[in-house]
Residue, then its C-alpha position, 0 to 999 in steps of 0.5 A: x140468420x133469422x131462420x137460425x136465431x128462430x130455431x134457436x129461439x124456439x128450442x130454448x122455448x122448448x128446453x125451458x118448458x121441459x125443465x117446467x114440466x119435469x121441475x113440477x113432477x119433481x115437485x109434485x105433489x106440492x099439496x094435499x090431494x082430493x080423491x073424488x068418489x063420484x058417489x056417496x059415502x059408506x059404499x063398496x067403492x068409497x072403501x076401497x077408495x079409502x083403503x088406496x087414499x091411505x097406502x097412497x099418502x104414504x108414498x107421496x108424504x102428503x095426505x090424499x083426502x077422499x071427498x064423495x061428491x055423489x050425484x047423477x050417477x057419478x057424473x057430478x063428480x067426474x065432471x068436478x075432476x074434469x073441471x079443476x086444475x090439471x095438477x094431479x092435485x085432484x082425482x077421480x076413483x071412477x068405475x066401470x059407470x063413467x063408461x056406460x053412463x057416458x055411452x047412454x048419456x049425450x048430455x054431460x057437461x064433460x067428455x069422457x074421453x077428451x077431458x080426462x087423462x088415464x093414470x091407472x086401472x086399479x082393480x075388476x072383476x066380473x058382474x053376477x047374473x042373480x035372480x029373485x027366489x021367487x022366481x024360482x030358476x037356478x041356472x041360466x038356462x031355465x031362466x031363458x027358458x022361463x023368459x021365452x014362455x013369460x015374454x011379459x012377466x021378466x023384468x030387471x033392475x039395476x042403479x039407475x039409467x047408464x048404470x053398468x047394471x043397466x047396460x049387462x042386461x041390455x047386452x044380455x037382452x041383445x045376445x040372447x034375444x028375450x024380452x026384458x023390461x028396465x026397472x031402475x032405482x036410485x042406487x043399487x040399495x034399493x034395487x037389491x031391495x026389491x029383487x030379495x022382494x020378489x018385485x023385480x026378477x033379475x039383477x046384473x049385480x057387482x059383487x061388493x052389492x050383492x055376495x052378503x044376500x048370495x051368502x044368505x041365500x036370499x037370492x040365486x047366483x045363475x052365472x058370472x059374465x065372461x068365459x071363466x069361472x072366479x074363484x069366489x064362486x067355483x060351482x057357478x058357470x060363467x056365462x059363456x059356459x051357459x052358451x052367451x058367447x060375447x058376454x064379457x063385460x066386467x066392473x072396474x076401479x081405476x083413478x082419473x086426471x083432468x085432462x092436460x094434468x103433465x104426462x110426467x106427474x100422470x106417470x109418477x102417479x101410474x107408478x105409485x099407484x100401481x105399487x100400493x094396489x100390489x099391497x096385500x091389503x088391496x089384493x086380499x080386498x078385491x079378492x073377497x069380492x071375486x075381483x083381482x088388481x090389475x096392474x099396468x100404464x096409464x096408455x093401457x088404461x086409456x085403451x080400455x076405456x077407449x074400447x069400452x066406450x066404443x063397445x058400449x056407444x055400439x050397444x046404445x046406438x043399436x037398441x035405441x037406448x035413452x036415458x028416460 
């Protein structure tokens, strides 16, 4: 008799918690929302953040409020979002960095994989291999062939140590076996700066930072990472076109929860978000910048993250890779 008033007891426990659960993603969201853009305002990704805060107040009848909390490379944001209440009230846009900087960087004070929950991946698009027209290479390989009798003379530059910049010219470095010294700037403003200069020679770029000097012919477009051709560039080669086999890495946005925020409430979400990056203003967005959405479930964009972290935790761990 007491086994059966325990199991009924603790089925009723269940039930009640369930009906709390789905009660609260009824409910959900009972408040402004805080989109947290891991970086300063004005960027690429604080745009198009902006542009899916918009399309997503409008399906939730609540105003989603971006708030930029830049700082280490994203991680002062993610680890804000990792830290607040597992509501779904606040959100983290996160790139393709909170990866590689998570991958490069064992001391956060959060882990990128336990204490978030995937909701949706939004957007991606590839990384542009350029090259400073001082050094006058336009494809891939004259630049290696360059690189190979200058072994001293090339480097690259990227956003700063666990960038996505970074880490495409390591893996680079990895596949093709040149030498390369890592320059890193405080942002991708500067780095770009100096590459149009001549002070760097390389840069791994996303489109949204460099298409504007590539239209201006200020820098030369070498190949696009991956095995395709984009349509924004149609005359550039993809990498594995050039014959890097393996260099498929790609920038991406997608929006992160704390972690225990209710399966119920990271669904609804999943479904919202992915209704509003189906908006043409979204699609012709990424698009302009050789990207495409990318629409599907939260366990798929855990997946992603999951095999990204894997594959560059691999790359850190097999070049001896530090933060300093």
């Amino acid at each position: 008799m007491k086994n059966m008033r325990f199991i009924k007891s603790s089925l009723t426990l269940l039930a009640l918690a369930l009906m709390a659960i789905f009660s609260n993603a009824q409910q959900f969201p009972s408040k402004p929302i805080n989109l947290v853009v891991p970086f300063v305002p004005g960027g690429g990704t604080d745009s198009i953040a902006r542009d899916v805060a918009k399309l997503l107040s409008e399906k939730l009848d609540q105003p989603v409020i971006v708030e930029n909390k830049g700082g280490g490379g994203g991680a002062l944001g993610a680890n804000y979002v990792a830290k607040a209440s597992a509501d779904g009230h606040t959100l983290l846009f996160a790139t393709s960095t909170f990866v590689t900087n998570a991958s490069l960087d064992d001391g956060l004070p959060f882990d990128a994989d336990k204490d978030f929950a995937p909701v949706a991946l939004i957007g991606k698009g590839p990384i542009l291999m350029v090259s400073t027209k001082k050094l006058g290479v336009k494809t891939i390989q004259e630049f290696l062939a360059y690189a190979r009798k200058n072994p001293q003379d090339i480097n690259f530059c990227s956003a700063g140590n666990g960038s996505i910049n970074h880490l495409s010219g390591e893996l680079f470095k990895a596949k093709t076996g040149i030498s390369m010294t890592h320059i890193p700037y405080k942002g991708s403003g500067p780095a770009t700066i100096d590459l149009i200069a001549g002070r760097t020679q390389i840069f791994f770029s996303t489109v949204p930072t460099i298409l504007p000097f590539i239209k201006q012919h200020s820098v030369d477009l070498l190949a696009v990472t991956g095995s395709k051709r984009v349509a924004l560039f149609p005359n550039t080669p993809s990498t594995e076109e050039a014959g890097i086999k393996d260099l498929d890495v790609s920038t991406w946005w997608g929006i992160l929860a704390p972690s225990g925020t209710p399966k119920a409430v990271v669904d609804k979400l999943n479904v919202l978000i992915n209704e509003v990056s189906s908006k043409d203003v979204i699609k012709d967005r990424f698009t302009s910048e050789g990207a495409n959405v990318q629409l599907g479930t939260a366990q798929e964009f855990q997946q992603t993250l999951r095999k990204e972290l894997l594959m560059w935790r691999g790359l850190v761990k097999s070049a001896g890779l530090t933060m300093n």
